[in-house]
C-alpha positions as CSV (number, residue, x, y, z in Angstrom):
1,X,5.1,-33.0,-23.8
2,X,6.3,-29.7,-22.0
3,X,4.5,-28.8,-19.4
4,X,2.5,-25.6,-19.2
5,X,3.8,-22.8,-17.2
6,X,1.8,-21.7,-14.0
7,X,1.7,-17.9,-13.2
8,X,0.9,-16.4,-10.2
9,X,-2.6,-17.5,-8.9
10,X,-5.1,-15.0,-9.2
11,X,-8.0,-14.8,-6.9
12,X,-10.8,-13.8,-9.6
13,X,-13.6,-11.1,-7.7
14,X,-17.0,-10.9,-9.2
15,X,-20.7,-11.8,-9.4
16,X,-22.7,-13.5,-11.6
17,X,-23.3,-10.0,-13.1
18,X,-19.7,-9.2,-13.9
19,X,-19.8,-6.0,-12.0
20,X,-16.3,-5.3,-11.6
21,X,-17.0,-4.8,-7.7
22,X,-17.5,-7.5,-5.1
23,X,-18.7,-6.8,-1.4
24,X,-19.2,-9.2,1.4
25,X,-18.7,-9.6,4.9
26,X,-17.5,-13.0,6.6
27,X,-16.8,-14.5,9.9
28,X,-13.8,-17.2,9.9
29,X,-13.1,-19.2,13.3
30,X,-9.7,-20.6,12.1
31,X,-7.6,-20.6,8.9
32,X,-9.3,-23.2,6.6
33,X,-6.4,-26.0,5.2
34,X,-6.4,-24.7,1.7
35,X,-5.6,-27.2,-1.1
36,X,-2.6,-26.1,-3.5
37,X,-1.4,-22.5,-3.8
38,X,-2.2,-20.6,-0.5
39,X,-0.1,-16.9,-2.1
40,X,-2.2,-15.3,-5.0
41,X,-2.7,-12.1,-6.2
42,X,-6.6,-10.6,-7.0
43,X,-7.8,-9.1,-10.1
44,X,-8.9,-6.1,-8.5
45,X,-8.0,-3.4,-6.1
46,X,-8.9,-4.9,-2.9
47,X,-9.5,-3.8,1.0
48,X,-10.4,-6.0,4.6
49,X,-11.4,-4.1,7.8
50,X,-11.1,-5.9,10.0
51,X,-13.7,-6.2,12.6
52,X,-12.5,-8.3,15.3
53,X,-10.4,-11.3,15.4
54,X,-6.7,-11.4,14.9
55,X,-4.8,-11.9,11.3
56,X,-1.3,-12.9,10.3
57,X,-0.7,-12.0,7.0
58,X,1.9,-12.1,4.1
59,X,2.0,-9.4,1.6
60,X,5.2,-9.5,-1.1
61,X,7.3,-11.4,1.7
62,X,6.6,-9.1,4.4
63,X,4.7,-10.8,7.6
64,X,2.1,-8.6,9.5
65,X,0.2,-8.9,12.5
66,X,-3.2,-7.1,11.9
67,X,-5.6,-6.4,15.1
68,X,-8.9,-4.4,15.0
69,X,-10.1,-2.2,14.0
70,X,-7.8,-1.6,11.2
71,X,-8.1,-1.6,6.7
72,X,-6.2,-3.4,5.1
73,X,-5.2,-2.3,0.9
74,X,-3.5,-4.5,-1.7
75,X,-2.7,-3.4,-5.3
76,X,-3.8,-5.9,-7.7
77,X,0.1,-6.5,-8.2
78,X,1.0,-7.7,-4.6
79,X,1.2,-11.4,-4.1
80,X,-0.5,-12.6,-0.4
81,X,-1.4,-15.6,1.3
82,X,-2.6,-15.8,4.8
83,X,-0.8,-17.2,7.5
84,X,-3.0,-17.6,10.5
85,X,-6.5,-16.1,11.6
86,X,-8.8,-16.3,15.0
87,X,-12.4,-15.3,15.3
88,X,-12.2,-12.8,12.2
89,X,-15.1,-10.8,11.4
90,X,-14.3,-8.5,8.5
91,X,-16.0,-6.9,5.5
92,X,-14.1,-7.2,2.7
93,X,-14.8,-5.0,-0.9
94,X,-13.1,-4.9,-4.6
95,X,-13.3,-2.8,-7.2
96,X,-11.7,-2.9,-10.6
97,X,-9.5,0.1,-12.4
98,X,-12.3,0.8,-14.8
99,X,-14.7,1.2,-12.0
100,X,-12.6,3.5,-10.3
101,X,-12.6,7.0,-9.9
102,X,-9.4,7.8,-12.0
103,X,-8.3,10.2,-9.1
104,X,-8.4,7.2,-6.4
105,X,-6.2,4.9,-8.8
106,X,-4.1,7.2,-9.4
107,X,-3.6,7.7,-5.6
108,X,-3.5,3.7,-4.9
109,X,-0.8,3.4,-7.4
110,X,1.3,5.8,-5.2
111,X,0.5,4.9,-1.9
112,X,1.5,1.2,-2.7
113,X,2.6,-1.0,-1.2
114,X,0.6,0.2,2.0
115,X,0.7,-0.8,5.7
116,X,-2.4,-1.8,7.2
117,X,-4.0,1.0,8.7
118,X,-5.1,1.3,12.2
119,X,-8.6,3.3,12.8
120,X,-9.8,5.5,15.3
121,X,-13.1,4.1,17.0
122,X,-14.8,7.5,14.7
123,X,-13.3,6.6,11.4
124,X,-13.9,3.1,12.2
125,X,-17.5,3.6,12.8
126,X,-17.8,5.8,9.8
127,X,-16.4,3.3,7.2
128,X,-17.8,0.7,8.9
129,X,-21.7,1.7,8.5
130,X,-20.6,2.9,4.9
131,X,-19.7,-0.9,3.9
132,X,-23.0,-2.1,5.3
133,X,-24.4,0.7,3.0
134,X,-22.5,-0.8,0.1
135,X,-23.7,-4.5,1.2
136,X,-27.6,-3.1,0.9
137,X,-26.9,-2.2,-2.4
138,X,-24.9,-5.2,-3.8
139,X,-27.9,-7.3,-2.8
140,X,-29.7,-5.1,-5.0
141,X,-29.5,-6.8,-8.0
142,X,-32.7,-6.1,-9.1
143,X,-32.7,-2.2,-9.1
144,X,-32.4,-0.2,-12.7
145,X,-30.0,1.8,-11.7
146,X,-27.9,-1.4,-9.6
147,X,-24.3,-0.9,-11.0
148,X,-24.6,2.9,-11.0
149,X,-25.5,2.7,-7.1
150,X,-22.9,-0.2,-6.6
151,X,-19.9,1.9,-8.3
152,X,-21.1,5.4,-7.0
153,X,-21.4,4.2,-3.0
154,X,-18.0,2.0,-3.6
155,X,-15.9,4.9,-5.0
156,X,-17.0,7.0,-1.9
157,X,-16.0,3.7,0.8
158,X,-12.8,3.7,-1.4
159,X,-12.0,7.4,-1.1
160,X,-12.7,7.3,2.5
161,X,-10.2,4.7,3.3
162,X,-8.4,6.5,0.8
163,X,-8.4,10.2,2.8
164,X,-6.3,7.9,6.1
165,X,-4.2,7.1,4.2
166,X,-3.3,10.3,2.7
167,X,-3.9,11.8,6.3
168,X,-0.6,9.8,7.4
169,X,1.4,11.4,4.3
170,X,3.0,14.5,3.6
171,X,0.7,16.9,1.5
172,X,2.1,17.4,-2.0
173,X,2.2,21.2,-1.2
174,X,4.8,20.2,2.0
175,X,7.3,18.2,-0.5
176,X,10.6,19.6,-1.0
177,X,12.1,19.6,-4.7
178,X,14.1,16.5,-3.7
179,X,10.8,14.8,-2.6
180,X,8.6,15.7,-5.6
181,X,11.5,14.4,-8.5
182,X,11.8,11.0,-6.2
183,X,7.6,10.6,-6.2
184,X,7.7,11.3,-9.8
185,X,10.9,8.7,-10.2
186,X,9.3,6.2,-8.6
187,X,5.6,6.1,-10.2
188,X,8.0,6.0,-13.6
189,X,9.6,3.1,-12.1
190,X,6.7,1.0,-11.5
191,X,5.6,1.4,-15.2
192,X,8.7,1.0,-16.5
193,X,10.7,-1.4,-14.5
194,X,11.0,-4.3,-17.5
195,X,11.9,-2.1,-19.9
196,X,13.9,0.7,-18.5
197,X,17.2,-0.4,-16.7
198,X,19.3,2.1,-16.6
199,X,19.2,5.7,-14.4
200,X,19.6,7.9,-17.8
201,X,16.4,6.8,-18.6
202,X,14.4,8.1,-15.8
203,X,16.5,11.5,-15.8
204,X,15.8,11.7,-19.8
205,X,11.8,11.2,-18.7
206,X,11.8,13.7,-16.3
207,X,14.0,16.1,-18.0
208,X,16.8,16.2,-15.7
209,X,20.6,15.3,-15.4
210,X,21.1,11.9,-14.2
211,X,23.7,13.4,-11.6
212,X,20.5,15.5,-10.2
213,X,18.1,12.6,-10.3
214,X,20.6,10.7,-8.3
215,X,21.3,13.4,-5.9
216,X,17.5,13.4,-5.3
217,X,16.6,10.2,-4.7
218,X,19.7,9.4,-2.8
219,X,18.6,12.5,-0.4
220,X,15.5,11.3,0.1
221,X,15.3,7.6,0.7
222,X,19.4,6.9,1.3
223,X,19.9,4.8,-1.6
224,X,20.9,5.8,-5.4
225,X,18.5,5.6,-8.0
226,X,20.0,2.2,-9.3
227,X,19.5,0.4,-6.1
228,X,15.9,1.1,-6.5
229,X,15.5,0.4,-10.1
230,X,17.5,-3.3,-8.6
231,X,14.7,-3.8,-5.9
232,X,11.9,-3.6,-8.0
233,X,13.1,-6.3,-10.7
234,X,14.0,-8.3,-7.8
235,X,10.5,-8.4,-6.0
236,X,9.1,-9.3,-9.3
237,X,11.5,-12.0,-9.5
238,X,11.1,-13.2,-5.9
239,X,7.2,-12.8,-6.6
240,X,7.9,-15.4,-10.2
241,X,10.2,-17.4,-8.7
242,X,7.5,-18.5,-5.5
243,X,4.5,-18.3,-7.2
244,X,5.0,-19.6,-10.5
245,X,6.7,-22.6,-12.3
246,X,8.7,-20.5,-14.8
247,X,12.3,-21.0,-15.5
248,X,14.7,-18.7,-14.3
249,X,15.4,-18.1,-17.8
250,X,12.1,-17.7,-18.8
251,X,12.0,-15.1,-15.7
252,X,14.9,-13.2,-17.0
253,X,13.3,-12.6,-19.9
254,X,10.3,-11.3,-18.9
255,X,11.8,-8.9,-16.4
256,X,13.5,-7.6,-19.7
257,X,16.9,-9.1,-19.8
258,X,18.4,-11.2,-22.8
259,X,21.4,-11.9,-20.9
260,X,20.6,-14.6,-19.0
261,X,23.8,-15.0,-17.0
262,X,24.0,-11.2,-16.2
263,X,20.6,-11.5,-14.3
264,X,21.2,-14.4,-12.3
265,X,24.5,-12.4,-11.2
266,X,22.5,-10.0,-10.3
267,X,19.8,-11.9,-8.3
268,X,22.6,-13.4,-6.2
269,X,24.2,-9.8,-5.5
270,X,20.9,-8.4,-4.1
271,X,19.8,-11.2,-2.4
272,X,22.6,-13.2,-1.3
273,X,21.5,-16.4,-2.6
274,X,21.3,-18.4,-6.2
275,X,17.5,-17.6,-8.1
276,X,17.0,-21.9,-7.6
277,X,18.1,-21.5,-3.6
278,X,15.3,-18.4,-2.7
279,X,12.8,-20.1,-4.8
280,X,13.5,-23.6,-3.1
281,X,13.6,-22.2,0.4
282,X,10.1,-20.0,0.2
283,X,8.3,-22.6,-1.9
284,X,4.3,-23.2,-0.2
């Protein structure tokens, strides 16, 4: 009998109310020996501060070293595992697309991926007594009103966590041209990145010459447009090839390309290394 293909572990938030959001606050002495998968992804948009304590963390292959007081954000897309924690005390929340303000998502989808974020000791203090608001209220459970409360005082931690990030960013009313059509590029890119292979397609989106888009994107970040559209179907692949028992093959095809051969070609040229060599060497 074949045997069943494993995706991606996903780390399922929730209550037994089915709330969409999830709130809680934990103290960890040491990194617990986890049986199986350590990497998964979560089913919801998700954020740590970190209170005290020290964290070493992987996010989509890239290691950081996390100290307090800092917020941590990952997109319900990023794979993670942890890699080594010390006296941690941190207050964790998630919250689901459909529970969040559509302004915020669409914000999250364009900041990501996202670096931790180091506080000030005023910001800290600020989002820190707003979690221990929204703590009060998941306890709740009993109030009329309990999910309105929940996703209302949520939405508002979000958006605060939210505002430093954007405070680190240009403003959209600072972006050159060059920087607006390569923002615009890339949140096409992330939608599209199966299906849409080739840089006409982007330029025919945005209603511009490819030679412009090109020009634009290269300007901005370095590379040309199809080096990005590359890097994208290769995290993917990296992220399937470590976290999931699927064929190479099976892979290609789900990354969008019936030519087998052609993506494996292409998997070496990025990465320097056979599909079956990367996903033997970063294996759990």
């Amino acid at each position: 009998m074949r045997r069943k293909n494993k995706a991606i572990p996903v780390n399922h938030f929730g209550d037994e109310f089915d709330s969409g959001i999830s709130v809680e606050k934990m103290f960890v002495e040491a990194l617990p020996v986890f049986d199986g998968e350590q990497s998964h992804r979560h089913d919801q948009h998700s954020f740590f501060l970190l209170e005290s304590g020290k964290v070493s963390i992987e996010i989509d292959f890239q290691q950081y070293e996390i100290k307090p007081t800092s917020v941590i954000y990952m997109h319900p897309d990023q794979v993670h595992r942890m890699l080594a924690f010390e006296n941690v005390s941190v207050c964790s929340w998630a919250i689901s697309n459909e529970n969040l303000n559509p302004e915020y998502l669409k914000i999250l989808e364009d900041i990501t991926p996202a670096k931790p974020l180091f506080l000030d000791h005023e910001t800290f203090s600020i989002i820190s007594e707003s979690v221990s608001l929204c703590l009060k209220f998941f306890e709740r459970k009993n109030d009329k009103l309990y999910h309105s409360l929940l996703k209302d005082s949520c939405n508002a931690l979000t958006a605060l966590v939210v505002s430093q990030f954007l405070e680190q960013s240009k403003s959209e009313d600072k972006l050159s041209r060059f920087e607006i059509v390569t923002k615009a590029f890339r949140e096409l890119l992330e939608r599209g990145y199966t299906t849409e292979k080739r840089p006409a397609d982007y330029a025919r989106k945005l209603h511009i010459s490819t030679p412009y888009l090109n020009e634009c994107v290269k300007n901005v970040t370095g590379y040309s447009v199809s080096h990005h559209i590359q890097q994208r179907v290769i995290l993917e692949a990296k992220r399937l090839l470590c976290y999931s028992n699927q064929s190479v093959k099976e892979i290609a095809a789900e990354l969008g390309y019936d030519d087998y051969p052609y993506f494996s070609r292409l998997f070496t040229k990025v990465t320097g290394m056979t599909a079956v060599t990367f996903r033997n060497k970063n294996r759990d």
